[in-house]
C-alpha positions as a printed Julia matrix, in Angstrom:
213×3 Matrix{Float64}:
   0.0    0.0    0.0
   1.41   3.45  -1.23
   1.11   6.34   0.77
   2.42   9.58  -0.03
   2.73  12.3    2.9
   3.03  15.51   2.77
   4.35  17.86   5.7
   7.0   20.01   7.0
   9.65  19.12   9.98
   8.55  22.29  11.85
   4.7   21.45  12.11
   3.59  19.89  15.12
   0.26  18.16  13.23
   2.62  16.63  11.36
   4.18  14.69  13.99
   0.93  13.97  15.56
  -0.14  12.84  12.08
   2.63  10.87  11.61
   2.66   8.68  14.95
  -1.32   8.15  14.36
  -0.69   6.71  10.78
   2.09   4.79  12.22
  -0.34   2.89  15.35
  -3.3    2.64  12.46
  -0.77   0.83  10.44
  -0.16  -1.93  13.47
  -4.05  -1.76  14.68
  -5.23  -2.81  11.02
  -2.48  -5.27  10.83
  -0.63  -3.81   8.36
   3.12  -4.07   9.1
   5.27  -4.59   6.42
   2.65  -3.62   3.63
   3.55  -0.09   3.8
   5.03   1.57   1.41
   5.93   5.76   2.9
   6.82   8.29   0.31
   7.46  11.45   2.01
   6.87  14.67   0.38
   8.39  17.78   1.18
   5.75  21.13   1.95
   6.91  24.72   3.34
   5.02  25.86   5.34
   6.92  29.09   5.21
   9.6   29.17   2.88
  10.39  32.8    2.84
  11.64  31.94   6.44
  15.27  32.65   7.05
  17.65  30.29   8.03
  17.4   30.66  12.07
  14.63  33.45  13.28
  14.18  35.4   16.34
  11.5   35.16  18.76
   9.92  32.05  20.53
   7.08  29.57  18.83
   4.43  31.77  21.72
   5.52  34.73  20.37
   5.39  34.05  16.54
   1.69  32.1   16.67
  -0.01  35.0   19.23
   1.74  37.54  15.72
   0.27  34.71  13.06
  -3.32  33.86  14.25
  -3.74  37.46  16.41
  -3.65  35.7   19.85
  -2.59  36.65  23.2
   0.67  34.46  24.95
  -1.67  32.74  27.26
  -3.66  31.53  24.04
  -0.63  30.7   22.51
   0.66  28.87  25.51
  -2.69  26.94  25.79
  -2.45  25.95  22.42
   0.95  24.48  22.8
   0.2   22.83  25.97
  -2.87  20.97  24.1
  -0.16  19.52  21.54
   2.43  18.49  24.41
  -0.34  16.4   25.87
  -1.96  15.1   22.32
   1.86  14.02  22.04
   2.58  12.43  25.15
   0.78   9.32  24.55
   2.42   8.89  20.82
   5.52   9.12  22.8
   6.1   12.76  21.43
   8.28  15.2   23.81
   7.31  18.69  22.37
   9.55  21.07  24.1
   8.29  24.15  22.09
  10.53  26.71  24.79
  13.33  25.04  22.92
  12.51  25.31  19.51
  14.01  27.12  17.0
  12.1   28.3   13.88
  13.57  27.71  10.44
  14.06  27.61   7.34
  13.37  24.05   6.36
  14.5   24.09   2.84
  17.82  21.69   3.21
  15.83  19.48   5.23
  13.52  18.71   3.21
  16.51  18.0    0.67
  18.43  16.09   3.11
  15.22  13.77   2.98
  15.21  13.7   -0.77
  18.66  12.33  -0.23
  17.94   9.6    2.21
  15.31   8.32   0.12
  17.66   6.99  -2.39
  18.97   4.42   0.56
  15.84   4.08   1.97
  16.46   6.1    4.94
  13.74   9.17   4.24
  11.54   7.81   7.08
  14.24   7.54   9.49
  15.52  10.6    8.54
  12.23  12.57   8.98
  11.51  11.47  12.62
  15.0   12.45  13.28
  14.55  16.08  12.47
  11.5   15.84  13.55
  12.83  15.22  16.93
  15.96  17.57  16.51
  13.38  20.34  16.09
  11.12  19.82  18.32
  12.68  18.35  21.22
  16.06  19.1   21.61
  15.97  22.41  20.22
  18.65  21.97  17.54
  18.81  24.57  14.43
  17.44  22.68  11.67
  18.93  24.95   8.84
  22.14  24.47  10.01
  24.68  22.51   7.64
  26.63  20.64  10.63
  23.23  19.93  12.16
  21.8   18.56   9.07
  24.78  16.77   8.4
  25.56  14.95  11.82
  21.45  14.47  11.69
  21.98  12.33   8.53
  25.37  10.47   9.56
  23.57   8.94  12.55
  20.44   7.97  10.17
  22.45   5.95   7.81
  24.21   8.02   5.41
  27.44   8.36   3.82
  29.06  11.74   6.09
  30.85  12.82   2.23
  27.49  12.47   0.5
  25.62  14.63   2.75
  28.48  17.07   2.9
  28.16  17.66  -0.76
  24.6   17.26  -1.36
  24.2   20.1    1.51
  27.08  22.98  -0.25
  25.42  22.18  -3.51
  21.58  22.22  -5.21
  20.71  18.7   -5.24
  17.67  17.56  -4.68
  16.16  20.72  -5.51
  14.48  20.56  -7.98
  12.6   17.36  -6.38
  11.35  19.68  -3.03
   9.73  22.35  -5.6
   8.72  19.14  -7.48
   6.63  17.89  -4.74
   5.3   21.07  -3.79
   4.09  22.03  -7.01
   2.07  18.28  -6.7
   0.33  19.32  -3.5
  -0.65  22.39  -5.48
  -1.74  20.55  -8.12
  -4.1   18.85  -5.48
  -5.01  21.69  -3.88
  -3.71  21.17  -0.63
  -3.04  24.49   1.85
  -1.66  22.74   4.99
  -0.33  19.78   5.85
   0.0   16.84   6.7
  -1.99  15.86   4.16
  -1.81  11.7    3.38
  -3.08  10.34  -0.27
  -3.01   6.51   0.06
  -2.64   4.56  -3.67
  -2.89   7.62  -5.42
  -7.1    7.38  -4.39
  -8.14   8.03  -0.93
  -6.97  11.16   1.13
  -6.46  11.99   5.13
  -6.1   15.82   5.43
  -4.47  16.68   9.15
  -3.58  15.04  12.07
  -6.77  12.93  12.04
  -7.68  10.7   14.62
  -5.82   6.91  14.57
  -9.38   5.71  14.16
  -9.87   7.76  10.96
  -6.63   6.27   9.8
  -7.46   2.55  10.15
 -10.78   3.35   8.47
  -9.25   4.91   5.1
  -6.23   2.13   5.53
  -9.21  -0.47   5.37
 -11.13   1.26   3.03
  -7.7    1.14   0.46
  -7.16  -2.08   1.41
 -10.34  -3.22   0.39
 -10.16  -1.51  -3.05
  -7.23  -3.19  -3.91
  -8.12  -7.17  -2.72
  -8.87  -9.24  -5.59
């Protein structure tokens, strides 16, 4: 079964989407039948590579909020998280620009690495506070996942991969997706958000259905 995800390494949903695909995938008994494309999405790519001000501070700006709402908001996602075994530690974060790591992905898909890769800057980001535009980061991020240190090291001072970032955002235009995650499972059925796990085993049935003989 082919699923195709869409998100960005600096979206909380995304992580929370992730973790509930990943326990509908076990609850439907699908282990081993999945097949995980991930696609790259900015959600802001006019971002610059490290930015000033905390995650509070930037969503009470975005969405015209006070801190406290802000704070609430976050502190709904740190427990939503908790039981996916999801540490958000959003007083550590630090927004940016997620361009390179979406082509550091790009990269690790060609060994088969993109998913490991993912929930590694995933975690970098929104756990331990690392700077997730930042070459040594990115690099040391992809050593430990699997890859070849002179690879990366190249890949990163260079434009590679590119061309296949803008190539998957351009497809999520061309579906008409706005925000992310956003799942499309055999090219068919679609999960926009971090949906429930239930919702998840329900379109992972419903696919799997479709495609029995």
């Amino acid at each position: 079964m082919r699923i195709e995800m869409w998100s960005d390494v600096v979206c909380p949903f995304c992580f929370l989407g992730l973790r509930r695909l990943q326990a509908a995938v076990v609850n439907v008994g699908l282990e081993g039948e999945l097949d995980l494309h991930i696609r790259s999405f900015e959600l802001n790519p006019n971002a610059p590579a490290a930015a000033t001000g905390t995650i509070e501070e930037h969503l009470a700006k975005k969405y015209g909020m006070s801190l406290e709402q802000a704070h609430a908001a976050n502190d709904s996602l740190r427990q939503q998280g908790e039981p996916l075994g999801i540490d958000f530690r959003f007083d550590r974060a630090v927004r940016a620009n997620t361009f390179d790591a979406h082509r550091l992905i790009h990269l690790a898909a060609t060994h088969d690495l993109a998913l490991n890769v993912k929930e590694r800057l995933l975690r970098a980001y929104f756990t331990d506070g690392e700077t997730i535009s930042d070459h040594l980061t990115l690099a040391r991020i992809g050593v430990d996942a699997g890859l070849d240190r002179t690879e990366v090291a190249e890949m990163l001072v260079g434009d590679e991969f590119a061309a296949e970032v803008r190539a998957d955002e351009d497809a999520a235009l061309d579906l008409g997706v706005t925000g992310v995650p956003y799942f499309l499972i055999d090219g068919a059925l679609a999960v926009a958000g971090a949906q429930p796990t239930e919702v998840f085993e329900r379109a992972l049935q419903r696919a799997a259905a479709r495609s029995a003989p």
